[in-house]
Each structure stands twice: as C-alpha cells, then as structure tokens.
C-alpha positions as CSV (number, residue, x, y, z in Angstrom):
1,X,-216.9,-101.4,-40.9
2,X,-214.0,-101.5,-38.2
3,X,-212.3,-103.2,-41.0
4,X,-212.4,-100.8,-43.8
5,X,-211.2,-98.1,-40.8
6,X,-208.3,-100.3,-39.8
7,X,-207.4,-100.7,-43.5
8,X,-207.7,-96.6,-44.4
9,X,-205.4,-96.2,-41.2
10,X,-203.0,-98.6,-42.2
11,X,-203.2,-97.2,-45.9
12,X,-202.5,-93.5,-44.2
13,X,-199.7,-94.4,-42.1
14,X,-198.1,-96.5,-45.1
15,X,-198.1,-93.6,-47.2
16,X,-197.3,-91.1,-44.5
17,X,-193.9,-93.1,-43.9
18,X,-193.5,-93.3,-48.0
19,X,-193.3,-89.7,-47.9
20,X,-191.2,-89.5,-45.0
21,X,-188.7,-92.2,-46.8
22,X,-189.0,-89.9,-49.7
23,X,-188.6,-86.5,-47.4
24,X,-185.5,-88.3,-45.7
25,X,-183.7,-89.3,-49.4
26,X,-184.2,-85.9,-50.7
27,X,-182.8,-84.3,-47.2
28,X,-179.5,-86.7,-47.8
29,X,-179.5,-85.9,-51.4
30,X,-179.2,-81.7,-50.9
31,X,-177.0,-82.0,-47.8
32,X,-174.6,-84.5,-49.9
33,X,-174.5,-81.6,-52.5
34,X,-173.9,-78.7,-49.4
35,X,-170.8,-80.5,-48.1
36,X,-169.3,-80.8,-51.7
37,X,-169.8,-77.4,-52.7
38,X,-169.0,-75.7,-49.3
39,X,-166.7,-78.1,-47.5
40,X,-165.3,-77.7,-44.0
41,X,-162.4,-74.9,-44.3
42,X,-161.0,-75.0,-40.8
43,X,-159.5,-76.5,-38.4
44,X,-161.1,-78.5,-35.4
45,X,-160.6,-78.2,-31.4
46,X,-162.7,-80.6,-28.6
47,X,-164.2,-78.5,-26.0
48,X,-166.4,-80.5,-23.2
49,X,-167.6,-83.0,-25.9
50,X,-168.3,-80.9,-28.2
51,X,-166.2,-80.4,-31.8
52,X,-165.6,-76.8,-32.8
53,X,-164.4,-76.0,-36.2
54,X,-163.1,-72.5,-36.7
55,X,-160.7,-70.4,-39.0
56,X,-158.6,-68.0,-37.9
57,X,-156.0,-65.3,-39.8
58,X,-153.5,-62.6,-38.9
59,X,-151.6,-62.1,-35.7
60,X,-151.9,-60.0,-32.5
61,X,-153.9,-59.3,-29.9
62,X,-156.7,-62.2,-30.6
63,X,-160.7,-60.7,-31.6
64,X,-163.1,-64.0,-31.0
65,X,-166.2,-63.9,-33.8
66,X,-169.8,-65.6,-32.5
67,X,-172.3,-65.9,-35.9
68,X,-176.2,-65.7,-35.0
69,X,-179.0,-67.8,-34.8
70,X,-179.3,-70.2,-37.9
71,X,-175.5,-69.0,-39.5
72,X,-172.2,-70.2,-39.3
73,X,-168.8,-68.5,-39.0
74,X,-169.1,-67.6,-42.9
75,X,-171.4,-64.7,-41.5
76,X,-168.1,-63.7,-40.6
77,X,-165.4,-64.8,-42.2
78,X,-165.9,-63.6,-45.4
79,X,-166.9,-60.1,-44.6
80,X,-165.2,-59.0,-41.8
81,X,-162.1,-61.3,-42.0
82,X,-160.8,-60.6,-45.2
83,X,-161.1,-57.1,-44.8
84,X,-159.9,-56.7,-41.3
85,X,-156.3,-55.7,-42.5
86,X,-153.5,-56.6,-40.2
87,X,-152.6,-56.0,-36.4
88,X,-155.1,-58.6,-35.0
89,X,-155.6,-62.2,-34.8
90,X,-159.3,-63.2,-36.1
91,X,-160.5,-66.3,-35.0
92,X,-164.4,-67.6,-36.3
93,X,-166.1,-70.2,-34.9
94,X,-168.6,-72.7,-35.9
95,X,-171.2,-72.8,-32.8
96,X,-171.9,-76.1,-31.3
97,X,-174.0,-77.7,-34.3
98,X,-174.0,-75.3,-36.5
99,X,-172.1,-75.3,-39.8
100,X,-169.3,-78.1,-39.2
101,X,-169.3,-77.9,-35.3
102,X,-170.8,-81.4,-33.4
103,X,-172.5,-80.6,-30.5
104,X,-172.1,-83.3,-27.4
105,X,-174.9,-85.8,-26.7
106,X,-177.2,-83.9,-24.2
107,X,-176.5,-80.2,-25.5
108,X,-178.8,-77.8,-24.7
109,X,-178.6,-74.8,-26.6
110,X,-178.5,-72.7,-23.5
111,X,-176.8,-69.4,-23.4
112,X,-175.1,-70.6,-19.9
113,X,-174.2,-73.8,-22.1
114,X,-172.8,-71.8,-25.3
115,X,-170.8,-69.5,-22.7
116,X,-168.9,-72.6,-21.4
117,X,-168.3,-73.8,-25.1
118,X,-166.6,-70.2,-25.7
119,X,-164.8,-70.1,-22.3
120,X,-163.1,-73.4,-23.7
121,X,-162.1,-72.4,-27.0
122,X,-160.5,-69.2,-25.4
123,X,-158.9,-71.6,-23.2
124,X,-158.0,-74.5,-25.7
125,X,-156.1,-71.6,-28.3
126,X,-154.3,-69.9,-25.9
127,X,-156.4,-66.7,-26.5
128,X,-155.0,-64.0,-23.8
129,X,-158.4,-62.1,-23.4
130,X,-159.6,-61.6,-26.9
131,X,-162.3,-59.5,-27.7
132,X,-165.7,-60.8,-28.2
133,X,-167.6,-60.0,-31.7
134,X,-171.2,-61.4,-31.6
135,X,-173.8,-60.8,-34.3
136,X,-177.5,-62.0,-33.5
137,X,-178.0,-64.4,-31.1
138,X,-173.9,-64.3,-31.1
139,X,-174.5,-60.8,-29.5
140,X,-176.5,-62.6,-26.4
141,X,-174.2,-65.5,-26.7
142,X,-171.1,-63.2,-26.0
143,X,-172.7,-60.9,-23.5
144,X,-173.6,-64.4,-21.5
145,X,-169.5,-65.8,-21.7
146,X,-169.2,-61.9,-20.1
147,X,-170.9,-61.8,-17.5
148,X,-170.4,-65.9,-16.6
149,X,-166.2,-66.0,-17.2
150,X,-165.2,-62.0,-17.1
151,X,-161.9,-62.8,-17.0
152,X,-161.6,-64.5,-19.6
153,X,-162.3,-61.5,-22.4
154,X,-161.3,-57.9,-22.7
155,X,-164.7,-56.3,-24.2
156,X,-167.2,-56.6,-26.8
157,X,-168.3,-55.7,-29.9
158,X,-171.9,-56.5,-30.8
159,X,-173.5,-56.3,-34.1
160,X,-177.7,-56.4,-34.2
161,X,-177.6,-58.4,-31.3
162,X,-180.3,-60.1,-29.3
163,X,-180.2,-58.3,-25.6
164,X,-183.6,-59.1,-24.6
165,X,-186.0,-61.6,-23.8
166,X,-188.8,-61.6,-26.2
167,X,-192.5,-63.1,-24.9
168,X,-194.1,-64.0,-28.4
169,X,-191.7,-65.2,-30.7
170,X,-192.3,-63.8,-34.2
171,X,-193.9,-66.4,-36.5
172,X,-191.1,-66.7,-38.7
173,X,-189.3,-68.0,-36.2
174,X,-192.3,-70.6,-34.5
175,X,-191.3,-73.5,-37.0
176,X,-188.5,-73.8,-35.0
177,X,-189.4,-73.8,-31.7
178,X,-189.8,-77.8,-31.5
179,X,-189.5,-78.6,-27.9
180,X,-189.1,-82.2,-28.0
181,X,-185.6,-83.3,-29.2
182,X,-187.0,-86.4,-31.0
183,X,-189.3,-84.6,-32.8
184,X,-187.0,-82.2,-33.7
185,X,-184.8,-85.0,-35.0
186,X,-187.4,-86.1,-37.1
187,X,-188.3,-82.5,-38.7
188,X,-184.8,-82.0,-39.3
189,X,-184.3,-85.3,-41.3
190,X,-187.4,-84.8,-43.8
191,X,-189.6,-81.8,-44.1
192,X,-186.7,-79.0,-43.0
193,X,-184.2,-78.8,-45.4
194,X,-186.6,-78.9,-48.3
195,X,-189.0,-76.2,-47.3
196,X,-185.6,-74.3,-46.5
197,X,-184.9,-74.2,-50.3
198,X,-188.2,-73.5,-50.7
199,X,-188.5,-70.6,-48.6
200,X,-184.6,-69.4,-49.2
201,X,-185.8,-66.0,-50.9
202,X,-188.8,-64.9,-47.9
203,X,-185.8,-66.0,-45.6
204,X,-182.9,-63.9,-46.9
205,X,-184.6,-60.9,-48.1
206,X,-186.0,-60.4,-44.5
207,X,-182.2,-61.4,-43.1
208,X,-180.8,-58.9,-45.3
209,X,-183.3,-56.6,-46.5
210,X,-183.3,-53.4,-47.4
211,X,-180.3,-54.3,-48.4
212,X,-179.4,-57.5,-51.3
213,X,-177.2,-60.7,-50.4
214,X,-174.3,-61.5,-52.4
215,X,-174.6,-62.5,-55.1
216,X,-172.2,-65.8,-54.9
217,X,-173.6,-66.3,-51.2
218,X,-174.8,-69.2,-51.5
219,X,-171.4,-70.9,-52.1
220,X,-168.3,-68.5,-51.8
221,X,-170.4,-67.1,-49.0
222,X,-171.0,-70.5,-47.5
223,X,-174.9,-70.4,-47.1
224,X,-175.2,-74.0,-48.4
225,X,-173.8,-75.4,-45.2
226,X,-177.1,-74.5,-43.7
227,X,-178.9,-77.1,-46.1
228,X,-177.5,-80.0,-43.7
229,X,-180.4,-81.4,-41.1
230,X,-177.8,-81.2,-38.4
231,X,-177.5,-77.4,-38.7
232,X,-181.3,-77.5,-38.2
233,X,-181.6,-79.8,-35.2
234,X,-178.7,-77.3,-34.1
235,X,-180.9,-73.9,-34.9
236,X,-184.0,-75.3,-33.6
237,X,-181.7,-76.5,-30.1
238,X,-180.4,-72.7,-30.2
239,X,-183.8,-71.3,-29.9
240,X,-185.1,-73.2,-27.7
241,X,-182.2,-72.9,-25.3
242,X,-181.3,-69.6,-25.5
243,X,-185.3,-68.3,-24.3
244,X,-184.6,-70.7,-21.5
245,X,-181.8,-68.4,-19.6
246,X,-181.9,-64.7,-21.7
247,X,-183.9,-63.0,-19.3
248,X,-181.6,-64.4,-16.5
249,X,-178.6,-62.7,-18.4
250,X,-180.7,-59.6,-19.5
251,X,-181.1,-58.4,-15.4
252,X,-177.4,-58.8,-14.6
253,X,-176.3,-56.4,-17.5
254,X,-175.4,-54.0,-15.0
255,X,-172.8,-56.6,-13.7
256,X,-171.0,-55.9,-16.7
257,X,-167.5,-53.1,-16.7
258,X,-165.8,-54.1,-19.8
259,X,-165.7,-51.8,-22.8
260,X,-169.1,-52.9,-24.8
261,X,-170.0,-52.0,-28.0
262,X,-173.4,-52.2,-30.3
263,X,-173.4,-51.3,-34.0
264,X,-177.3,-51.9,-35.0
265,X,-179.3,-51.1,-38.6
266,X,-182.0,-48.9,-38.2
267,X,-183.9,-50.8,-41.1
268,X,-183.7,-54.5,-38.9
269,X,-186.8,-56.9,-40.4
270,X,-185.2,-58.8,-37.3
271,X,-184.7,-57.6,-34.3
272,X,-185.9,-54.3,-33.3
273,X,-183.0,-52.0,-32.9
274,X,-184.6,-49.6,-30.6
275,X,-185.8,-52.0,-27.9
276,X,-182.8,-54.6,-28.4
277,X,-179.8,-51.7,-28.8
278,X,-181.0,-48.1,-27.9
279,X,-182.8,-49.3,-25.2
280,X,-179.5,-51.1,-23.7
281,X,-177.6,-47.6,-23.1
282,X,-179.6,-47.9,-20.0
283,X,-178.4,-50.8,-19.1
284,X,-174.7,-51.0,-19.5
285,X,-172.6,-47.9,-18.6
286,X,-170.5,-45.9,-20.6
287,X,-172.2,-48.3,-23.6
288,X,-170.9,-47.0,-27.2
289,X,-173.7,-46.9,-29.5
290,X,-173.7,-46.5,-33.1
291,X,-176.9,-46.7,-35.2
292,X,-176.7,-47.1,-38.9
293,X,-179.5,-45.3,-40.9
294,X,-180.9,-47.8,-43.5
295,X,-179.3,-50.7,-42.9
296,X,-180.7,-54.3,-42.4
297,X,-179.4,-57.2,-39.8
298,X,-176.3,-57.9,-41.9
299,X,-174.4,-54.5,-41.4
300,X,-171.1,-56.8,-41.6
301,X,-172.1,-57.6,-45.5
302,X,-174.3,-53.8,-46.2
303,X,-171.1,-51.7,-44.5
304,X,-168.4,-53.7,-43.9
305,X,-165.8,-50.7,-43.7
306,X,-168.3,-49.4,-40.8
307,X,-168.2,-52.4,-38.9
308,X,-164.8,-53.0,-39.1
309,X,-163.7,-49.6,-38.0
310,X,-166.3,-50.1,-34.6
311,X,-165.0,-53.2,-33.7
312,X,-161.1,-51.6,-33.7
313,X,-162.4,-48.9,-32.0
314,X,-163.8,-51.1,-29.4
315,X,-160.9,-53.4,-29.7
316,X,-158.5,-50.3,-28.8
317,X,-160.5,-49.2,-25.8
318,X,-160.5,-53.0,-24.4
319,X,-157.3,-54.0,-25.0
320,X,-155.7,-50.8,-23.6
321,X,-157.6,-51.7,-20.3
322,X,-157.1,-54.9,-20.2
C-alpha cells in the first residue's frame, strides 16, 4: 500500500512540474511577443539600484507623471502627453518593475520606498520642483514623495487616486496579494500571465468602464507590456507594499501646503470616489476638487481635454507659488 501512495505522489508532483514547465514556456512565449510589439520607447536613468525608464516631451517648467497600480507610463503618455500642447516639460515614468523599469534586489514596493525612487529621478533630471501627476496608486505614490521630500515638488495633480487605507481588499485584487516573494516569483513565471489574457476583458471593462478602451490599446496604447512576469512580480510587490505604509501617510495629510489637486469619475468600478476624493476635502486645505459625472477610473483616456485643462490649472497655482 505505502507503495502505490509513494508512486501516486510521485506521479502528482511529476505532472504538477510538467504543467509548470508547460505554464513557464507559454509565459516566455507571450512575454517574447509583448517586448516585440511594444518595445521600450525611452530612455533610462539609475536611481538607488533601481533602473527607471521614462519619456519625456516639450520644454518648460517640468510636470512629473506616476501611472497606477498594474500600468505603466503608457497610462500616460499617450493620452495626456500628446495632447498636453506646449509650455511644459512632460516627463513619464516607468515605476520600479513595472513596464521596462528594474527594481533593485530587495525592493519593497513601499510607498516610503517609491517616494525615494521619485525623489531621485527629480534629482537625477535636473527637475526644478516639477509638479506631481499621479493616477491610482500613482495618486498615493505622489502624495507620499509630498509629504516625505516637500521640497522637492511644487504641487499635485491627482487623478482617481488611492488616499486611503482600505481593510478588505476587493477580490479582484486578492490574487495578488502574495506575501511571500518566492512564491510570488513562481506565480509570476507560470499561471499569471496566462490567466491575464484570459481574464483581459473582466479586467479592462471594470478599469475603464462605463466607458470603452481604445481600441488599438493593446499595442499603440502599450497594454502588452503588462504581459511580461516581471511586471507581475512588480504589481503584486506594489500591493503588498503600499498597504504596508498608506495609513501612515493617510494621517499626516494635514502636513501637506502645496497646491493639490483631485480630478475623480463618479462612475469608478475601482476606487470609490466619495470615500477616496470627496472625503479628502477634509483633509487637505484649500483642496480643489472636481468630480466628473459618468466617468470611469481612466478619466485621462474618457476626457482627456478635462484632465489636461486641471492639471494646468493646478500647474499654474503651484508654480506661481513655488
């Protein structure tokens, strides 16, 4: 009997790791066809041991973009960069991990951590107190480099941002809340990148909905970079790290003088608009608020003449004080 148990184990963890070889080849195969079709477009700068890619465009007083939770600086490149107009110089990073950015050996994903990484781009191109323009998770990431290196910036302009510290994470976003980094390793490199094909239309019509994606997202958009296991491990870091330290951040926002700025959809599948933006005018003095009937989490892509014309309105108040 012990026998025929020790040979069904043995036959169950042979074919487990067969489907993990097979997992693995397929993850390779797709990321291999991401990196042809939406190749790195920028340029590259070291900050801390860590390797931030970024594009920038125009001239002027600089305006510093921070993509969300799970993006990359396509989120806003393509829609806010190329029609910005002129009078500013746009810079978009790649956060640590994500898109074409390498995080150092030992990153945490921390907001205090992704503060740092920004306080050393600002540093590293010369920026002379740019605005900050975070979108999701950006929006927490950018209030953190506020209230940790004030100095350093001249406002904010936040689009659907996360503000607050949620307690039960939505179960969309439990698959990737992988605490251990080798397991997270291992999910990345075989099951993650397949089921994110798979699940690709649940995914963005609850990121963009009401409202429709592009239609050439995927590529011209740059949403195939995400089909890369390290942008995974780097989502899944992200999330974990950031509910470390948000509520830590969420009780200083009082600290915080600067001209700030939140642009939310009142049609969010994501974050709740009322408890993550209305709710913050209590919080931050002389906050400007603008609410956006109908619109999803991607206001940047659903009203990009809106957004465009907040953030210079915030950009004029900041850099006239600054």
């Amino acid at each position: 009997m012990l026998y025929v148990i020790f040979g069904v184990a043995v036959a169950l963890v042979a074919a487990a790791l067969l489907v993990a070889a097979y997992l693995a080849h397929v993850t390779r195969r797709i990321a291999r066809r991401a990196e042809k079709a939406v190749p790195a477009m920028g340029k590259f700068v070291d900050i801390n041991g860590n390797r931030i890619h970024y594009v920038e465009r125009g001239e002027g007083r600089p305006i510093l973009m921070i993509h969300g939770l799970g993006g990359t600086l396509h989120h806003l490149r393509r829609p806010l960069m190329e029609s910005f107009g002129d009078g500013y110089r746009l810079i978009a990073i790649d956060r640590a991990g994500s898109g074409y950015s390498m995080a150092a050996p030992g990153f945490g994903g921390t907001l205090a951590e992704q503060a740092r990484q920004v306080a050393g781009v600002i540093a590293a191109l010369g920026l002379e107190k740019p605005l900050l323009v975070g979108h999701s998770l950006g929006g927490a990431v950018a209030l953190a480099t506020a209230l940790d290196h004030p100095d350093k910036i001249s406002g904010l302009a936040l689009i659907s941002p996360l503000t607050r510290f949620e307690p039960q994470l939505p179960a969309e976003f439990k698959p990737l809340a992988i605490e251990s980094p080798l397991r997270r390793r291992l999910v990345a490199h075989t099951i993650a990148v397949p089921m994110s094909v798979k699940n690709a239309p649940m995914v963005l019509d609850r990121v963009f909905g009401p409202q429709q994606p592009p239609e050439d997202y995927a590529v011209a958009g740059g949403a195939m970079v995400s089909l890369r296991p390290q942008h995974f491990y780097a989502t899944s870091t992200d999330l974990v790290g950031s509910r470390r330290d948000l509520a830590q951040y969420e009780a200083r926002y009082a600290e915080l003088s600067m001209p700030v700025g939140i642009l939310f959809g009142t049609e969010d599948r994501v974050l709740d608009y009322q408890r993550q933006g209305v709710a913050m005018t209590e919080r931050i003095a002389g906050l400007d608020l603008e609410i956006v009937d109908g619109v999803g989490h991607m206001p940047q892509f659903a009203v990009t003449d809106r957004v465009v014309a907040f953030i210079r309105r915030i950009a004029e108040r900041a850099f006239t004080l600054a």
